[in-house]
C-alpha positions as CSV (number, residue, x, y, z in Angstrom):
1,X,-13.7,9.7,-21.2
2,X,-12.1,6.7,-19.6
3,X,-12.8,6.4,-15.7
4,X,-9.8,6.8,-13.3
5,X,-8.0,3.8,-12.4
6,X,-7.8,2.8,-8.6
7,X,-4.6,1.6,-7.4
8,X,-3.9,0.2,-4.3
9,X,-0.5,1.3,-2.5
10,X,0.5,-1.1,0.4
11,X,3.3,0.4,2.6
12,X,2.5,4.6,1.2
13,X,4.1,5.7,4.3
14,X,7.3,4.9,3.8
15,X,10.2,6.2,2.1
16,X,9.0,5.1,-1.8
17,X,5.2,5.0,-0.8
18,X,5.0,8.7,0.9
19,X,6.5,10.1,-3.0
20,X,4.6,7.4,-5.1
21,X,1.5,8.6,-3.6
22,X,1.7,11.9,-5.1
23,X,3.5,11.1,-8.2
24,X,0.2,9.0,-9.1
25,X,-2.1,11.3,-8.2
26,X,-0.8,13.9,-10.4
27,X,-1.1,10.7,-13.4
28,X,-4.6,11.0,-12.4
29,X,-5.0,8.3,-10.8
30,X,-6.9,7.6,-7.4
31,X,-5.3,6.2,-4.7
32,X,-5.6,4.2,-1.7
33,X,-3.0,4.0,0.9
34,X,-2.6,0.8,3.4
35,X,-0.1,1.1,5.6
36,X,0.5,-0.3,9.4
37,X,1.3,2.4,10.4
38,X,5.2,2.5,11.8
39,X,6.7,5.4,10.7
40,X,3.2,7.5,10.0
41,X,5.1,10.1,12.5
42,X,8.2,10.1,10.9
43,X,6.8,12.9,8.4
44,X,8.9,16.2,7.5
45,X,5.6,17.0,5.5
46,X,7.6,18.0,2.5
47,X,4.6,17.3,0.2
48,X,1.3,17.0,0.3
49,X,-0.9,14.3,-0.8
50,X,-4.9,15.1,0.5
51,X,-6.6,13.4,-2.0
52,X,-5.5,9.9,-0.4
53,X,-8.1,7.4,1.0
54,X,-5.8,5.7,3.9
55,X,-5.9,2.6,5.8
56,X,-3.8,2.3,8.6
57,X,-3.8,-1.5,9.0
58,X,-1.2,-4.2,9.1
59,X,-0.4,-6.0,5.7
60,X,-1.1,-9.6,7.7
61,X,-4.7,-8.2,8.4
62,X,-5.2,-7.5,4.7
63,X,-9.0,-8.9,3.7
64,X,-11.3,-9.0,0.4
65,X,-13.0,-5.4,1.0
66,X,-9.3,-3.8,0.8
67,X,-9.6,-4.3,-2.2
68,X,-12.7,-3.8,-3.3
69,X,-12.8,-1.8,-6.8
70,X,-9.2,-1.8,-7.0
71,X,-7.4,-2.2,-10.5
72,X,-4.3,-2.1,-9.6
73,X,-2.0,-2.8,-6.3
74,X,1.5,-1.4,-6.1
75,X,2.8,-4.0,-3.1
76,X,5.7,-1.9,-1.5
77,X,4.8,-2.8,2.1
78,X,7.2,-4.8,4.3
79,X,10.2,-5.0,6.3
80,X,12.2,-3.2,4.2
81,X,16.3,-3.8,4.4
82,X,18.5,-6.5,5.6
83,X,18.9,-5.2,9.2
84,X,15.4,-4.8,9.4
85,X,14.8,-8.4,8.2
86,X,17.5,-9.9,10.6
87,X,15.7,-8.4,13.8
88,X,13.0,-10.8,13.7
89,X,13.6,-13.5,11.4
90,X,10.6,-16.0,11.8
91,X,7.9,-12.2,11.2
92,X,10.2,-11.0,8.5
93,X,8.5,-14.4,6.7
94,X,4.9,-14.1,8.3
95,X,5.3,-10.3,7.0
96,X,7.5,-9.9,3.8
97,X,6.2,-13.5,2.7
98,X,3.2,-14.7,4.0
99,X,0.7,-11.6,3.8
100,X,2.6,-10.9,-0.2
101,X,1.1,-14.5,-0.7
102,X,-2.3,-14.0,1.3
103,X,-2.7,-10.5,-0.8
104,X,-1.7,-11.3,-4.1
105,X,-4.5,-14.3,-3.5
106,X,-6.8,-11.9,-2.6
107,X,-5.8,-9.7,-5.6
108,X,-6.3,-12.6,-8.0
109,X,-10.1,-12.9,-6.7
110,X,-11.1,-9.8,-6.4
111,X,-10.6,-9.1,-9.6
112,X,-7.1,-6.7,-9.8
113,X,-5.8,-6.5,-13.4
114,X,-2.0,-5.5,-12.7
115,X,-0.3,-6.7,-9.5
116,X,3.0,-4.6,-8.9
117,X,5.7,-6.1,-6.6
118,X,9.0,-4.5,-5.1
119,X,11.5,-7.3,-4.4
120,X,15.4,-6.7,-3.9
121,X,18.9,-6.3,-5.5
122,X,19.9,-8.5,-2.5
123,X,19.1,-12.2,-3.4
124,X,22.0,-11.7,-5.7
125,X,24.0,-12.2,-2.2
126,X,27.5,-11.6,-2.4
127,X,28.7,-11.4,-6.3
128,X,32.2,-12.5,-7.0
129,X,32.0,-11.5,-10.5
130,X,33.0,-8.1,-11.8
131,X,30.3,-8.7,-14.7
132,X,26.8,-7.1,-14.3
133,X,24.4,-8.9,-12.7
134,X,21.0,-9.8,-14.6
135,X,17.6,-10.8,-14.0
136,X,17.6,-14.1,-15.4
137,X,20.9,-15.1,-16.0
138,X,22.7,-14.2,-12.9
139,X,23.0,-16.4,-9.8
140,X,20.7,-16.1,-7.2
141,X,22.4,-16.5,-3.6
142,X,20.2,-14.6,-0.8
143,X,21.9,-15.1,2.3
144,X,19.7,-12.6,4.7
145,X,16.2,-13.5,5.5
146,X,14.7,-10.1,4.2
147,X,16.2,-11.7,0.7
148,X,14.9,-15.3,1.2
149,X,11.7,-13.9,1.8
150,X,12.0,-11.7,-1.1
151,X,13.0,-14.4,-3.6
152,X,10.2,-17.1,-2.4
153,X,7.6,-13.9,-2.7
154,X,9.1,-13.3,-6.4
155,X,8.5,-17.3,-7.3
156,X,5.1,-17.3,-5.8
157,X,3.9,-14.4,-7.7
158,X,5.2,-16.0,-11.0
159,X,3.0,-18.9,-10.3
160,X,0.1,-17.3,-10.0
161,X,0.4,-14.9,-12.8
162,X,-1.9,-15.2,-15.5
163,X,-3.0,-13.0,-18.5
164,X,-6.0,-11.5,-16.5
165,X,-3.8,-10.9,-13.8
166,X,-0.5,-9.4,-14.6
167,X,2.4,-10.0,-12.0
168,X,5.7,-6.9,-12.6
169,X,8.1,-7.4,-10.1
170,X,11.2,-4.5,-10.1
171,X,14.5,-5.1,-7.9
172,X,15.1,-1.6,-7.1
173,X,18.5,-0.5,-6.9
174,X,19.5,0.9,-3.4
175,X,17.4,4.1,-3.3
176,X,18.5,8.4,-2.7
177,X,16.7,11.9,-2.3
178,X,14.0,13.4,-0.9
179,X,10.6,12.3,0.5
180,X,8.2,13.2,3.5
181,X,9.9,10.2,5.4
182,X,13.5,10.8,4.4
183,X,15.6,7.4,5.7
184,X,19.4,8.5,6.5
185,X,20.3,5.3,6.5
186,X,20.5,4.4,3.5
187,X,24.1,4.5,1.6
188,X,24.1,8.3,-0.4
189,X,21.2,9.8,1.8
190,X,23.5,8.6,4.6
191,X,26.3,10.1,3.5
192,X,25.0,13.5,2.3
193,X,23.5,13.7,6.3
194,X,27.0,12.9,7.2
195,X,28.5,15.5,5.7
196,X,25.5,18.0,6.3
197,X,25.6,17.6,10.1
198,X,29.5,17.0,11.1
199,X,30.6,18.7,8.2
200,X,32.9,15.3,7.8
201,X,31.9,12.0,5.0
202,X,32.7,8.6,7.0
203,X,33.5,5.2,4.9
204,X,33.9,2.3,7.1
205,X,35.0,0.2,4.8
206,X,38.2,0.9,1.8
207,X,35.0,2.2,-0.5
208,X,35.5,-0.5,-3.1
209,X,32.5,-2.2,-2.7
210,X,30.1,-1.7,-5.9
211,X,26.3,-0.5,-5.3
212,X,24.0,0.4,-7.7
213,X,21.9,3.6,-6.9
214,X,18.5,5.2,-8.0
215,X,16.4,8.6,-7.5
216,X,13.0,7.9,-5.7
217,X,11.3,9.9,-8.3
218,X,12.8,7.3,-10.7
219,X,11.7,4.5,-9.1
220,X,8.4,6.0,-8.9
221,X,8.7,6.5,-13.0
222,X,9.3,2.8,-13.1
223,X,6.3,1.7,-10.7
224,X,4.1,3.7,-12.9
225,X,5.6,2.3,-16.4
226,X,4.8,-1.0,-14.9
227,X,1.0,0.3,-14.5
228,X,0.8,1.4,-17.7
229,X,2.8,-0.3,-20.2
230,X,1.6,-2.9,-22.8
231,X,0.4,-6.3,-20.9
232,X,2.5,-8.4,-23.7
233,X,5.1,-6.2,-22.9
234,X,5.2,-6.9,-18.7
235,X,3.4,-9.6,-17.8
236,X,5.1,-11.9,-15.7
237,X,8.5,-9.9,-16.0
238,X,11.5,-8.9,-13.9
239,X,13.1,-6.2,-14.2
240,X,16.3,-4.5,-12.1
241,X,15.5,-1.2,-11.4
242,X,18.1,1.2,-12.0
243,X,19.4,3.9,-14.2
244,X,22.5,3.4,-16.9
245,X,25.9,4.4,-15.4
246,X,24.3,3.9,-11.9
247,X,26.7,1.7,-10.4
248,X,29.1,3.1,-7.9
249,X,32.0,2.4,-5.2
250,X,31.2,3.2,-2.5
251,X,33.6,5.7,-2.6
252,X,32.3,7.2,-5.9
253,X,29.1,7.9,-3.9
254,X,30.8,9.4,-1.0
255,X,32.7,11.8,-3.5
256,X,29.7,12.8,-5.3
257,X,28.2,13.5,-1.6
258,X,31.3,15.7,-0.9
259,X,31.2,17.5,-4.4
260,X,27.2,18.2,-3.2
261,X,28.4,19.5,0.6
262,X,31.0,22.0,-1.5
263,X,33.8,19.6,-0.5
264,X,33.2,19.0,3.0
265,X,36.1,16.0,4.4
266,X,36.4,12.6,3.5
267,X,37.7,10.0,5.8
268,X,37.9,6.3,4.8
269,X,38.3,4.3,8.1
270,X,38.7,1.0,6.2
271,X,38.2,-0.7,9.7
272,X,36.0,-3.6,8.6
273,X,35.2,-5.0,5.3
274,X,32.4,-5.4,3.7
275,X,31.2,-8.3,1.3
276,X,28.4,-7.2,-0.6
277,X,29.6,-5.7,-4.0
278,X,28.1,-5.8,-6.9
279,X,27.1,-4.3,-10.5
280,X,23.7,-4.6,-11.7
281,X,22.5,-4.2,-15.6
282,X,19.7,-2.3,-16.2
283,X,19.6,-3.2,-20.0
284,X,16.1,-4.9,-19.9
285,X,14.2,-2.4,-18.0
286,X,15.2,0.2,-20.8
287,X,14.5,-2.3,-23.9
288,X,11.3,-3.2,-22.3
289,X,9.5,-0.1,-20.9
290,X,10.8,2.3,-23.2
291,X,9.0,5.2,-23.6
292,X,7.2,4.8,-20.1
293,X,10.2,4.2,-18.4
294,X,12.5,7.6,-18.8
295,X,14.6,8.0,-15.7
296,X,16.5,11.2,-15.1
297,X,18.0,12.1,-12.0
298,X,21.7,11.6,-11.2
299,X,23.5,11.7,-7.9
300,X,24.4,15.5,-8.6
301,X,20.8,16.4,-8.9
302,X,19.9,14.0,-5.8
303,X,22.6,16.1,-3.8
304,X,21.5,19.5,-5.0
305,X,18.0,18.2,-4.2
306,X,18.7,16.6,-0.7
307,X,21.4,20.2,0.5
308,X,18.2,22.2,0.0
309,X,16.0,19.4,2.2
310,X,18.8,19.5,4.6
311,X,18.7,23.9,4.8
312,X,14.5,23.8,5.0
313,X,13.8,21.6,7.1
314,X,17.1,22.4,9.7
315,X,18.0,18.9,9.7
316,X,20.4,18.2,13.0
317,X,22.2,15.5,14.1
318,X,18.9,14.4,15.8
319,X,17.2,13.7,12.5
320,X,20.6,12.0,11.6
321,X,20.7,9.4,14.1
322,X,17.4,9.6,15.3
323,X,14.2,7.5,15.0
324,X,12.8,9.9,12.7
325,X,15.3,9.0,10.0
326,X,16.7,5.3,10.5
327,X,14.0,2.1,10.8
328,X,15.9,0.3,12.4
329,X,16.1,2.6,15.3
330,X,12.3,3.9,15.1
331,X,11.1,-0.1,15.6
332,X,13.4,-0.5,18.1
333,X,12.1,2.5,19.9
334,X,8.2,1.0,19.1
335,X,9.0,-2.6,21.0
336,X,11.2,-0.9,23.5
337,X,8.0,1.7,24.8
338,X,5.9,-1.4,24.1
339,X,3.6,0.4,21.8
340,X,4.7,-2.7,19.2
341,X,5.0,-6.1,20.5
342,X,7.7,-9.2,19.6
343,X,5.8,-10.2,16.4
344,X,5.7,-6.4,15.1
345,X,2.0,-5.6,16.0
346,X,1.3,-2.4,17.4
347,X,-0.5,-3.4,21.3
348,X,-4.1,-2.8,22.0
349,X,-5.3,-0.8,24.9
């Protein structure tokens, strides 16, 4: 009998990390968690994951014995939107950047066989092309720092990527559903909250804008095809992650979201617009990692899925606007009760 692989989960207690967790334990797997710690409270304790060995220590602080006896590091940690990125430019870089460099380095030492790395659908920037965007092919223009810092992370890692140490980096599509750290603010989650609490689906913009959209179960499918799929078949590869016939309007999204909430109302504001629009092909990810990579889980499914979240856990307008739900809102609240300082580093006693 083969002995259990070790993999290394940076950032589990977030949104992806708090489902990937579980969804490798039960590949039987064992798993180790490091995590600064942010939004460890932000927990609706939906599942359970006990058999976790956790480190609650910031990515920038990473060292050799982090890593000791680890196969395999799934790197998920970092600041992890656009907004986020933009409220501290100069430690989005030392965070998102820097520490990807420092641990992949370490990775490469110590020894790690697969190194897994979440970048972003958004250094495509602003597409003015109706044709779907792909990973090679398509022009890269990332305008926010959170992308910058994501693309130089993404040519970094392909430098160093060798066939002893596999580098897989996925650009997820924006994700929706359930997890023990639920994020409302995020575009379909968003909405379904929307409609959950005031009974009423808000578009800001005309809902033209194109996004493409994935389950976080799926992306957890994909993180674990990347573990396990052939090395001739995923070293040093890119792959968008995503699901065929996941691109949406945003008003597509918003209707699905209505047909979940039995047809709660829709009001388009259209009172600013918005510039990022884009379609995505996933055509690579399904040539490359098929059979590993099977996702299934559509926006009905993620709405059927998220209504019955929403009843259980008696989710209130507090949870929707709240720091429990939005990152943006739960850092804010960590600087502004100085329990996290200006660069992001939680304040010693």
């Amino acid at each position: 009998m083969k002995p259990k692989k070790k993999v290394l989960i940076t950032g589990n207690l977030g949104y992806i990390g708090s489902v990937l967790s579980g969804y490798l334990i039960k590949k039987n797997f064992i798993v180790k968690g490091l995590d600064v710690g942010y939004f460890k409270k932000c927990n609706f304790n939906f599942y359970k994951n006990d058999k976790i060995s956790q480190s609650i220590k910031d990515i920038r602080d990473v060292n050799f014995n982090d890593l000791k006896n680890v196969d395999i590091v799934v790197h998920l940690a970092g600041l992890s939107n656009d907004p986020l990125g933009e409220l501290a430019k100069n430690i989005t870089n030392e965070i998102n950047y820097k520490a990807t460099v420092k641990l992949a380095n370490l990775a490469k030492k110590s020894g790690v066989q697969r190194f897994i790395f979440t970048s972003s659908q958004s250094i495509y920037g602003i597409s003015k092309i109706s044709k779907e965007l792909d990973e090679y092919k398509s022009v890269k223009n990332p305008i926010t720092q959170y992308a910058k810092s994501k693309m130089k992370s993404e040519k970094y890692l392909l430098r160093i990527n060798s066939p002893k140490f596999n580098v897989i980096i996925f650009r997820p599509s924006t994700v929706f559903g359930v997890s023990n750290r639920f994020r409302s603010d995020i575009v379909f989650n968003n909405l379904m909250a929307s409609g959950f609490v005031k009974n009423e689906i808000t578009i800001n913009t005309d809902g033209k804008p194109w996004r493409p959209v994935i389950h976080v179960k799926d992306v957890c499918n994909a993180l674990y095809a990347g573990i396990v799929a052939p090395s001739k078949k995923v070293n040093g590869q890119i792959y968008n992650l995503g699901i065929v016939g996941g691109n949406y309007t945003v008003k597509q999204i918003a209707l699905n979201a209505k047909k979940a909430m039995n047809n709660c109302k829709l009001k388009i504001i259209n009172d600013h617009k918005d510039p990022r629009s884009y379609k995505v092909s996933f055509n690579k990810i399904y040539k490359d990692l098929k059979p590993y990579y099977a996702p299934k889980y559509t926006l009905k499914e993620g709405g059927k899925e998220i209504l019955s979240f929403f009843k259980k856990i008696k989710f209130s307008n507090i949870h929707f606007k709240g720091q429990k739900t939005n990152r943006l809102v739960r850092l804010k609240y960590l600087i502004e009760t100085k329990q996290i300082n200006k660069k992001l580093r939680f304040n010693t006693k």
